[in-house]
NUPA-321845 format. One record per residue (C-alpha): residue number from 1; residue in three letters; y, x, z. Coordinates in pm, 1 decimal, decimal comma, padded with zeros to 6 digits, always signed. Layout:
NUPA-321845
 num residu    north     east       up
 NUM    ALA        Y        X        Z
...
***
This chain:
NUPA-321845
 num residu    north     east       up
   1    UNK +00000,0 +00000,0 +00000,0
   2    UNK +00257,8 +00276,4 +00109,2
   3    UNK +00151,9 +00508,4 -00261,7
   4    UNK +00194,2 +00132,8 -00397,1
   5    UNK +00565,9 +00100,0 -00284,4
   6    UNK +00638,0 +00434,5 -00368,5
   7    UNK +00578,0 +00418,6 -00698,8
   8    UNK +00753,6 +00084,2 -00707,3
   9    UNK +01090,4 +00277,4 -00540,2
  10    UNK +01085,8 +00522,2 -00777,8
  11    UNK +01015,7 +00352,5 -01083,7
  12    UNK +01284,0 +00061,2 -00986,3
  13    UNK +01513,6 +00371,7 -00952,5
  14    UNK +01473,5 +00524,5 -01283,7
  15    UNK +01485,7 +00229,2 -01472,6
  16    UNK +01738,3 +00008,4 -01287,8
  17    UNK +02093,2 -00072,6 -01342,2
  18    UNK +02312,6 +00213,1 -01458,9
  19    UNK +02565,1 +00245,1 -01145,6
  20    UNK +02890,6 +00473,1 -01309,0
  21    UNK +02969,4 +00736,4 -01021,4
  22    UNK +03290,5 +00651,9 -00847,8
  23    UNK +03527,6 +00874,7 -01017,4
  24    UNK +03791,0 +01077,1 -00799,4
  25    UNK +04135,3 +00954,9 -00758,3
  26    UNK +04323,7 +01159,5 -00986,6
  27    UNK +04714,4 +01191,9 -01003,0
  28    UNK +04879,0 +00988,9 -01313,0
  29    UNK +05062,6 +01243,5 -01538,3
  30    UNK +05378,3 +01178,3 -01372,4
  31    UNK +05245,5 +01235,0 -01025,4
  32    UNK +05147,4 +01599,1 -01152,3
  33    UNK +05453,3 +01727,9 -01277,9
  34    UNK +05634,6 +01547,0 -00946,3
  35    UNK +05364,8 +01751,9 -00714,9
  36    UNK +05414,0 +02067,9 -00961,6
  37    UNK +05786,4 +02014,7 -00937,1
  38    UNK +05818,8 +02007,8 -00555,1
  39    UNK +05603,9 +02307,2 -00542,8
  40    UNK +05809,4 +02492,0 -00768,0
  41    UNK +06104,9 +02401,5 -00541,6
  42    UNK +05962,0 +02488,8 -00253,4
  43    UNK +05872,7 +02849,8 -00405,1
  44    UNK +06190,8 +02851,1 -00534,6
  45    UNK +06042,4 +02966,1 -00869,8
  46    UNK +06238,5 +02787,4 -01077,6
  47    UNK +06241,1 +03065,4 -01329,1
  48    UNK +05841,4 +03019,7 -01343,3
  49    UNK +05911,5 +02644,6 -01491,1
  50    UNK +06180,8 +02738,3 -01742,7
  51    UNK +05891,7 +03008,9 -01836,7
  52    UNK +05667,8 +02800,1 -01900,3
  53    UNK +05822,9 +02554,6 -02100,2
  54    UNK +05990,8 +02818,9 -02304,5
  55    UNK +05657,8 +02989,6 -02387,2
  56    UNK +05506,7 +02627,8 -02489,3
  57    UNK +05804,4 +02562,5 -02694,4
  58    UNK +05791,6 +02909,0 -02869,9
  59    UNK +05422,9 +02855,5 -02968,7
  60    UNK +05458,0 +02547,4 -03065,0
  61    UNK +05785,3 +02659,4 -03284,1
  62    UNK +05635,0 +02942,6 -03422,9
  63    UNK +05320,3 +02787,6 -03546,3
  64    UNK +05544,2 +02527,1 -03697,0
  65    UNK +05765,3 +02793,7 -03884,1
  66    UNK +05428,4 +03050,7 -03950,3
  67    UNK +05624,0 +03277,0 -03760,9
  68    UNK +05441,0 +03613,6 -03549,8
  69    UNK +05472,4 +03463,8 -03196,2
  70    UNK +05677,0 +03798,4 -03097,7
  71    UNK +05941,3 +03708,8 -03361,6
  72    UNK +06322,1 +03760,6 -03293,3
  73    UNK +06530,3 +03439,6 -03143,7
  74    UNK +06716,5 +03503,3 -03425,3
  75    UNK +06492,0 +03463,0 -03661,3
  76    UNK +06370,6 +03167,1 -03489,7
  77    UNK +06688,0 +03025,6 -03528,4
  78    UNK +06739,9 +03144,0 -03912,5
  79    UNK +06357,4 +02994,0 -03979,4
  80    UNK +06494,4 +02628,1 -03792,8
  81    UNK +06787,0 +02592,3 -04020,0
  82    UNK +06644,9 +02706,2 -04294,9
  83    UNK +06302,7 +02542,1 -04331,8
  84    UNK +06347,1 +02254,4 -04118,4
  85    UNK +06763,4 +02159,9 -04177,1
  86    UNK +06866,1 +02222,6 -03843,6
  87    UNK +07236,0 +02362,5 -03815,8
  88    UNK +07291,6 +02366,6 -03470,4
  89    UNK +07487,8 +02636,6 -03305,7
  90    UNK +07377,1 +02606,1 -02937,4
  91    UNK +06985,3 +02607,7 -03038,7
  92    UNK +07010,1 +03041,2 -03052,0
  93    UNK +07218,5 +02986,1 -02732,4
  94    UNK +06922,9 +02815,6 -02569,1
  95    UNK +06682,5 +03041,7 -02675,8
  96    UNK +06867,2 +03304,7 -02568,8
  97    UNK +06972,7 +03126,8 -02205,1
  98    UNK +06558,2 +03113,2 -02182,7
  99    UNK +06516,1 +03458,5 -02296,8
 100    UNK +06728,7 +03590,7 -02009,4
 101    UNK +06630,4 +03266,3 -01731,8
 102    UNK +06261,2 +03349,3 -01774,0
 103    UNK +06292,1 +03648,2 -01571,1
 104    UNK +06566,2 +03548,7 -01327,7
 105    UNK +06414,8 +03544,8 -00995,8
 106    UNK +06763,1 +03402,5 -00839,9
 107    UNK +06761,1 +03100,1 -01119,9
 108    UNK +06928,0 +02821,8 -00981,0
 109    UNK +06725,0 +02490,7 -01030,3
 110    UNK +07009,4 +02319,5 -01150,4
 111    UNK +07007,7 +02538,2 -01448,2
 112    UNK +06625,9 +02532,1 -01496,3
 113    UNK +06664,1 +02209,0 -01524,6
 114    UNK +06921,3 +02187,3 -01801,5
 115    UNK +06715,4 +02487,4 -01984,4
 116    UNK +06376,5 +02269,2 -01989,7
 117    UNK +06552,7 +01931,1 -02090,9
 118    UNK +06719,9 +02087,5 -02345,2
 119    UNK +06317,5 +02266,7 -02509,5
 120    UNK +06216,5 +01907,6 -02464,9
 121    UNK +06498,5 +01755,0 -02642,6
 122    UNK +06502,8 +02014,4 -02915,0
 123    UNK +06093,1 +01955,6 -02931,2
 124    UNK +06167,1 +01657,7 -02964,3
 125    UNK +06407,9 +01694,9 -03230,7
 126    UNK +06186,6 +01926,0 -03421,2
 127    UNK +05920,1 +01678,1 -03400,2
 128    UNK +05747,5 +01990,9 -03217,0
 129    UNK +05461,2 +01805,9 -02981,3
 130    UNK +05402,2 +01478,1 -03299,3
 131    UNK +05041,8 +01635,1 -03402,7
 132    UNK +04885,4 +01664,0 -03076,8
 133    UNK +05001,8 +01312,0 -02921,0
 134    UNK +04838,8 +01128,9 -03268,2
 135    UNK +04527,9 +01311,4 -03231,6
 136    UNK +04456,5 +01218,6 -02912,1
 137    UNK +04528,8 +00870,8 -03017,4
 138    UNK +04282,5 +00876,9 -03271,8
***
């Protein structure tokens, strides 16, 4: 009776219903970069961020362009107006304001913060980040 009930238990648990495993509470995108954010603060590395963003910006701009990833700001800047049509004056600025930010360990987070907006609006602008958000949609 008890090998009987055994086999019973652990056939019944093979072939029963499919339970999905609870799946761990995970912070919504926005929750991230708020928890990254605060830590940054708290470190006061707000040089870090603007690093960051710059470097995903300049990959992102330079595979765009087919440009070396070590290539000059102002060829960067050359390459944007050129290829793409954009004649804006402050974009070297920027690049140049991230060049020199990147490695400012007395950054004020103010001006970190005006640095990253203004990657993400040019990004945006560029149409920088388009190809990644459709293929994930897809």
């Amino acid at each position: 009776m008890l090998v009987a009930a055994a086999v019973l238990w652990t056939f019944s648990r093979r072939s029963g219903p499919v339970i999905a495993p609870a799946s761990d509470g995970r912070l919504s995108p926005l929750e991230f970069v708020w928890t990254l954010g605060s830590l940054y603060q708290r470190a006061g590395a707000a040089s870090v961020a603007v690093d960051i963003a710059y470097q995903r910006f300049r990959y992102q701009l330079t595979r765009r362009l087919g440009k070396p990833g070590d290539a000059q700001v102002d060829d960067l800047e050359r390459a944007v107006r050129d290829r793409l049509n954009v004649d804006d004056p402050v974009f070297g600025e920027i690049l140049l304001s991230c060049e020199a930010a990147r490695h400012d360990p007395g950054l004020r987070p103010q001006r970190a913060l005006a640095l990253t907006q203004s990657l993400a609006e040019y990004a945006a602008k560029l149409g920088l980040f388009r190809s990644r958000s459709h293929s994930r949609a897809g």
